[in-house]
Backbone bond lengths (Angstrom), bond angles and torsions (degrees), N, CA, C in turn:
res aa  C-N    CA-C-N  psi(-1)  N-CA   C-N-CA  omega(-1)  CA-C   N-CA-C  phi
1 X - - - 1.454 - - 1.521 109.45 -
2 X 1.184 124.01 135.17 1.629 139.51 172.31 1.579 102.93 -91.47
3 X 1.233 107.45 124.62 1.374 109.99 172.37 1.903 115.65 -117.73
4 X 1.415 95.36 122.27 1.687 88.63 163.89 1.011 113.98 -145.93
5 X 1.135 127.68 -157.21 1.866 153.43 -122.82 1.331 84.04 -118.57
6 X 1.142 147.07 153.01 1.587 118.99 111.47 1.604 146.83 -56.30
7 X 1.214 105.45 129.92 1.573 100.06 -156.98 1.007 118.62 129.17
8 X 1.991 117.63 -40.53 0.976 121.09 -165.08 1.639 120.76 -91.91
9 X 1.513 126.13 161.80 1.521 121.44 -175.42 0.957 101.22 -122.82
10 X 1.823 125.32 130.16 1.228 131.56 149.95 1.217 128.29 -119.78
11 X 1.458 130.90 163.77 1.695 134.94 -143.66 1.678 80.83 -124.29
12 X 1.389 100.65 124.24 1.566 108.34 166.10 1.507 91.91 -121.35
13 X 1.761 105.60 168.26 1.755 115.16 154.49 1.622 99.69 -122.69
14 X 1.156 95.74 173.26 1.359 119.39 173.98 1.648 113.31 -93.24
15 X 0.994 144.83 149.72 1.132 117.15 156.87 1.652 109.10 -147.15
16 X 1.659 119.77 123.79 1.576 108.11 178.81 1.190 107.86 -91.98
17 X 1.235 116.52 137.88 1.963 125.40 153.13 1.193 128.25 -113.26
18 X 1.384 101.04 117.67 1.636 101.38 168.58 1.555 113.24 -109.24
19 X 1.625 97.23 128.70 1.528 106.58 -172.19 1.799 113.62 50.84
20 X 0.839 136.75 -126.74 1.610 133.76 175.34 1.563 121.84 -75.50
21 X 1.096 107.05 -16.57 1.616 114.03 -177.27 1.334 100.84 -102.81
22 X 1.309 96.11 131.19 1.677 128.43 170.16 1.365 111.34 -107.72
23 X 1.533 127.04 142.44 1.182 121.46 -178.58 1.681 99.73 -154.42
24 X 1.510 132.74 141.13 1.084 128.21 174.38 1.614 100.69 -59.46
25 X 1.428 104.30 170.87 1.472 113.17 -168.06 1.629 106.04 -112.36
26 X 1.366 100.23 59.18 1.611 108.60 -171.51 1.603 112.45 -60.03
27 X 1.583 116.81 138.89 1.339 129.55 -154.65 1.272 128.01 53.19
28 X 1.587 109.45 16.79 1.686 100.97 170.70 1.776 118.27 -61.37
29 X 1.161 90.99 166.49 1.516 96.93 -175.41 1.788 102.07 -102.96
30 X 1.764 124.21 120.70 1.586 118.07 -166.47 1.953 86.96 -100.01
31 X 1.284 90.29 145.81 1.387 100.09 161.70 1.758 115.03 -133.27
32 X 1.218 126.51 -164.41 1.212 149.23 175.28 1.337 145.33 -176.00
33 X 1.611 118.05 115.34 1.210 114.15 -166.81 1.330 154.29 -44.98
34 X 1.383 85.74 -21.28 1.911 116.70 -173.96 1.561 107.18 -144.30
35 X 1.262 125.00 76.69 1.374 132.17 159.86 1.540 112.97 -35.50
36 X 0.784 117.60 -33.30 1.609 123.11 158.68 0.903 129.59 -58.68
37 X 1.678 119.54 -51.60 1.364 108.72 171.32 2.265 119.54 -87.85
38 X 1.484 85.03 -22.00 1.695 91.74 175.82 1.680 119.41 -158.01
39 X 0.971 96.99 128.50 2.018 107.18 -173.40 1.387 99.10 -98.72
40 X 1.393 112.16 153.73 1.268 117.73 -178.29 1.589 107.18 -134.27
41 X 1.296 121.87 164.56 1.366 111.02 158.67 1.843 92.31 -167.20
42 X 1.850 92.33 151.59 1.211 89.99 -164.79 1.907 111.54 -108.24
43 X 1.044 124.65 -177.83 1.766 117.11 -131.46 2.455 68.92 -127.86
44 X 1.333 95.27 -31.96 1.548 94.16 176.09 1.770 107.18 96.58
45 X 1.198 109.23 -30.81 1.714 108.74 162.58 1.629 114.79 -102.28
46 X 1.398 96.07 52.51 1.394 95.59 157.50 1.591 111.60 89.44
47 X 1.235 117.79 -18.27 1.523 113.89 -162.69 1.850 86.47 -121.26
48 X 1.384 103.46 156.46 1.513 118.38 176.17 1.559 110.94 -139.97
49 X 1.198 108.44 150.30 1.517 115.67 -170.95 2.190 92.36 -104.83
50 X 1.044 94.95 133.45 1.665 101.28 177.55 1.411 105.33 -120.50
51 X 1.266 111.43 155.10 2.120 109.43 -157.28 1.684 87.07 -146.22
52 X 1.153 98.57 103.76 1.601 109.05 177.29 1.829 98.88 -59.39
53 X 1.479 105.08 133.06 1.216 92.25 153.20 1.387 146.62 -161.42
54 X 1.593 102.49 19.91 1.582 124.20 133.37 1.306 112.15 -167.35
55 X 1.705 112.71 160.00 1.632 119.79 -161.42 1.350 113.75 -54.61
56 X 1.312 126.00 153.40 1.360 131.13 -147.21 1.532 120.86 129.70
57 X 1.736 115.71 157.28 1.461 87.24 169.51 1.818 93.97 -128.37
58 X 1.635 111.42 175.58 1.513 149.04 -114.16 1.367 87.91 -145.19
59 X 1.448 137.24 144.27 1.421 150.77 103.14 1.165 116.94 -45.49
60 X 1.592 173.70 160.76 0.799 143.42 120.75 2.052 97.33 -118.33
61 X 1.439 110.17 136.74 1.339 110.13 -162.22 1.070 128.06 -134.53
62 X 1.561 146.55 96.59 1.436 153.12 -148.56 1.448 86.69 -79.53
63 X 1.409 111.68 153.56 1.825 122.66 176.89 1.171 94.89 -151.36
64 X 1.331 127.32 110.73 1.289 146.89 -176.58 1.632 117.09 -112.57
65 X 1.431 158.27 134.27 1.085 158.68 -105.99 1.919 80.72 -133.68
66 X 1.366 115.96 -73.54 1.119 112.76 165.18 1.380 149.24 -108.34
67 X 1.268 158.86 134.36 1.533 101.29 -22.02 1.176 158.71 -77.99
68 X 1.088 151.82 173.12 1.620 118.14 -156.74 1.424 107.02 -105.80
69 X 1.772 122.20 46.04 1.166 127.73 134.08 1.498 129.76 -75.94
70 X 1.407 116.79 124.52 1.319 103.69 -166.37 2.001 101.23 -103.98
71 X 1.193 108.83 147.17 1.411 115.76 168.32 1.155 93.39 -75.80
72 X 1.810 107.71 156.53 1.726 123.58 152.48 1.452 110.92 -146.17
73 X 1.240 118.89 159.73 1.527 121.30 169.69 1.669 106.62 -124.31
74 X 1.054 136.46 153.41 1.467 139.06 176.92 1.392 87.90 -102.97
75 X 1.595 113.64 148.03 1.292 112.80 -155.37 1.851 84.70 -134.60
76 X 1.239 139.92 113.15 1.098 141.78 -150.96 2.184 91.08 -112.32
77 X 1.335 126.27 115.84 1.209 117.68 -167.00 1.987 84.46 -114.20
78 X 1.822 101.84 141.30 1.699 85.06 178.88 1.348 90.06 -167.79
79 X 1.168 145.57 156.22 1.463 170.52 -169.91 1.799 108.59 -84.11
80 X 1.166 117.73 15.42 1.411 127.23 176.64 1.474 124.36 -122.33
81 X 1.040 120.29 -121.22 1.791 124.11 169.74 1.100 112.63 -104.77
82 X 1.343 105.54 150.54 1.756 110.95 162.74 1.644 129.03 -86.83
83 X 1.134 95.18 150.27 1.531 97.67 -159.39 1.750 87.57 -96.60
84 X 1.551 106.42 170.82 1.351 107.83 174.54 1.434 130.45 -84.61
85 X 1.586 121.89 153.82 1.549 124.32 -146.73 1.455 74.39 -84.85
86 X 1.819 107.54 155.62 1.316 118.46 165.62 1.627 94.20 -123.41
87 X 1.622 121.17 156.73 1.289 104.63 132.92 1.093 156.52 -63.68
88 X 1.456 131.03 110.16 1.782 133.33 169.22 1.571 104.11 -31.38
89 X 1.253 111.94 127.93 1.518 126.55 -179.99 1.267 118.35 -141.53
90 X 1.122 101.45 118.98 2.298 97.57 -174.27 1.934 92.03 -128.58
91 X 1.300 87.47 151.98 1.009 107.48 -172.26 1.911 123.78 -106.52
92 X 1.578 126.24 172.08 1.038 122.19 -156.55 1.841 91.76 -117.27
């Protein structure tokens, strides 16, 4: 889980692995469940900037063409501290 502020912006990536290889998830498509609670937009090499923007919580979801595992992070938006960024990781 990603935790922030509202207000605040953080830069995630995506990243797919199959078997030992990891690779950013360049041209995925980012979405999000609750535009209300978090907007996303994506940077196009794989990484997306997310913009907290009121308390509540977020899907936030890489969609990648291949393979058709998709990464997600739950994006936790709240009026306290931020918790630490992890990497989004989907699997093969």
């Amino acid at each position: 889980t990603l935790g922030l502020e509202a207000g605040e912006v953080r830069t995630v990536t995506a990243q797919l692995k199959t078997g030992t290889t990891t690779a950013a998830a360049t041209g995925a498509t980012w979405t999000s469940s609750d535009l209300a609670v978090a907007l996303v937009s994506s940077a196009g090499d794989g990484t997306a900037a997310i913009q907290a923007v009121a308390p509540g919580t977020a899907t936030v979801t890489a969609r990648s063409l291949t393979p058709a595992k998709w990464p997600s992070c739950a994006t936790k938006v709240t009026s306290s501290a931020v918790t630490p960024l992890g990497k989004v990781v989907g699997g093969v």
